[in-house]
Each structure stands twice: as C-alpha cells, then as structure tokens.
N, C-alpha and C positions, 0 to 999 in steps of 0.2 A: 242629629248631625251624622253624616257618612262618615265612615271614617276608611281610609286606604292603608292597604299592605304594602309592605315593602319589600322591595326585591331587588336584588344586584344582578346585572347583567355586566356585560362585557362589549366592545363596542373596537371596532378599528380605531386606529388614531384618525384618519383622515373622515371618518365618520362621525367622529363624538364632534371633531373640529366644525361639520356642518352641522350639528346640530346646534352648540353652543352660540354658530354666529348667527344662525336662527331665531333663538331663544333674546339673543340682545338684540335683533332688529326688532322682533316682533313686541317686546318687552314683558316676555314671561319667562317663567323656569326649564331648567335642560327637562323636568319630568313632564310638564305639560306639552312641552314637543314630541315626546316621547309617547305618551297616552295616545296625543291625537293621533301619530302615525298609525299604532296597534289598533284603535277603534278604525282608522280609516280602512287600514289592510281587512280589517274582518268584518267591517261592514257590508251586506250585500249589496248595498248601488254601487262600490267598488268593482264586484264581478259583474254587473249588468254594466258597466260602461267599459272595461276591459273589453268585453263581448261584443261591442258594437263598436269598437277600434280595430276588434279581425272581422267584425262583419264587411265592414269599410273596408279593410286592406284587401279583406276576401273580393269582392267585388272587383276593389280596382284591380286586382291581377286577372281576375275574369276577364274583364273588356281588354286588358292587352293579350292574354291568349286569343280572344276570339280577332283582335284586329293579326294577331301573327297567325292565325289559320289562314286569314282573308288573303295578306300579303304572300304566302306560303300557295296558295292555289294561285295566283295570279300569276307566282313567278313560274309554276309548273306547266300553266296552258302557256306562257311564253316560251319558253322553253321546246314543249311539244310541238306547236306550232311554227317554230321556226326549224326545229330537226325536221318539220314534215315538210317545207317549202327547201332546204337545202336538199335533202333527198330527190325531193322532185327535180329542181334545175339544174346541181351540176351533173356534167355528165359526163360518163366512165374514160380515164385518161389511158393513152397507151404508156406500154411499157418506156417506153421511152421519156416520155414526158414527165411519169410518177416522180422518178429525183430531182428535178426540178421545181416539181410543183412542191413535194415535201419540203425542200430548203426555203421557197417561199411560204410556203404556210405556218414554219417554222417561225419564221421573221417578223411574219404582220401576227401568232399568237405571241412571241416576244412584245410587240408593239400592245397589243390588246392589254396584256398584263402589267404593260408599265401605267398603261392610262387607266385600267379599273386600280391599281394600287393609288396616280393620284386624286383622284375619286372615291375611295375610301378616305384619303387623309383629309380631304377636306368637311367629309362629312355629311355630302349631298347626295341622297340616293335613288337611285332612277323609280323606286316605289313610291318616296316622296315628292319628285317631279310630278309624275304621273298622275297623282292625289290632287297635286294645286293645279295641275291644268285639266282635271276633271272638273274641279271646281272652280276655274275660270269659265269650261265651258258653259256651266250648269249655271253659272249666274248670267252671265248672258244672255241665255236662253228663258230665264224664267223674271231678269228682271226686263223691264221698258225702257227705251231708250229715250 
C-alpha cells in the first residue's frame, strides 16, 4: 500500500471556496482536487498543450499583421496616386484667387471630416467596401450565370 505525506499549504479564501465546491460536485476530497491540479500543472502534456495555444494565437496574430500590411500598402498606392493626379490637374491659382480658394478648401476639408468621422462611427470602412466589391467582382467573373 502507498502510503501519502502530508503537508499544509495555504490557499486564498476565494480559492479553497473553488476547490471545496469542486470537490462536492465531483464527489471526492478537497486533497484529491488538489493532487490532480499539481500532477496536472507538472505534467508535460500540460506544457505541450499550452504550447500549441501560443502556437494558434501566434499564428492568428500573423494573418492579421499580414492582412494590416496588405490594408497598409493599399491605402499608401491610394493615397500616392491620388496626390499624383491632384498635382497634375489642379492648376497654379493667382494671387488673387489663393484666399478664396483657402476659405473654400477650408469648408469642403470641414465637410470631409465631419463625413470620415461619421464613417468611422458606424463602423464601415472604405478597405472593407473594397474587399466585398472585390469579391462581388471576382464571383461573378468566375462563377456561370
């Protein structure tokens, strides 16, 4: 026969409290809660499943860095591309015209900012538009009509 040593440990109260209602659902002793936790903590398939819970997290945070690279380069060739066609068309204002045209440019980026603000608030964003009407186009085209 085995026979077990005994040891006194110390325990929060709102800890012993789970183990004890443990111990009556499962219908065994506060020590045999107790055991299995310690065998379980120091058991190695413990650390190999731990390990494959950051593999998994590891991963999933890969694919959203690589989807915010994608997002991140697309908003940059928008961006470029649009400063390259606004450079090209508008064209140079005289003196005269500059404070008016500033008080207007004023007003409609006023206007810009209140509509990307509610745009923000609702949540829809012109990367995600972009994505479902890729994907509207792309079924489309490869499903039969």
């Amino acid at each position: 026969m085995q026979t077990k040593t005994r040891m006194n440990v110390y325990f929060e109260p709102d800890l012993l409290k789970k183990v004890e209602a443990l111990a009556l659902r499962r219908n065994v002793s506060k020590s045999a809660v107790i055991e299995a936790a310690v065998a379980s903590f120091l058991s190695a398939d413990a650390s190999e499943r731990l390990e494959a819970v950051f593999a998994r997290r590891m991963d999933k945070l890969g694919r959203q860095v690589d989807g915010l690279d994608e997002d991140l380069a697309i908003l940059g060739e928008t961006l470029s591309l649009f400063i390259r066609f606004w450079l090209t068309v508008t064209p140079p204002l005289s003196e005269t015209a500059q404070a008016s045209s500033r008080a207007k440019g004023a007003e409609r980026f006023e206007g810009f900012m209140q509509s990307l603000g509610r745009r923000l608030a609702t949540g829809d964003r012109f990367l995600k538009e972009l994505s479902r009407d890729a994907d509207a186009a792309h079924r489309s085209v490869t499903e039969p009509d």
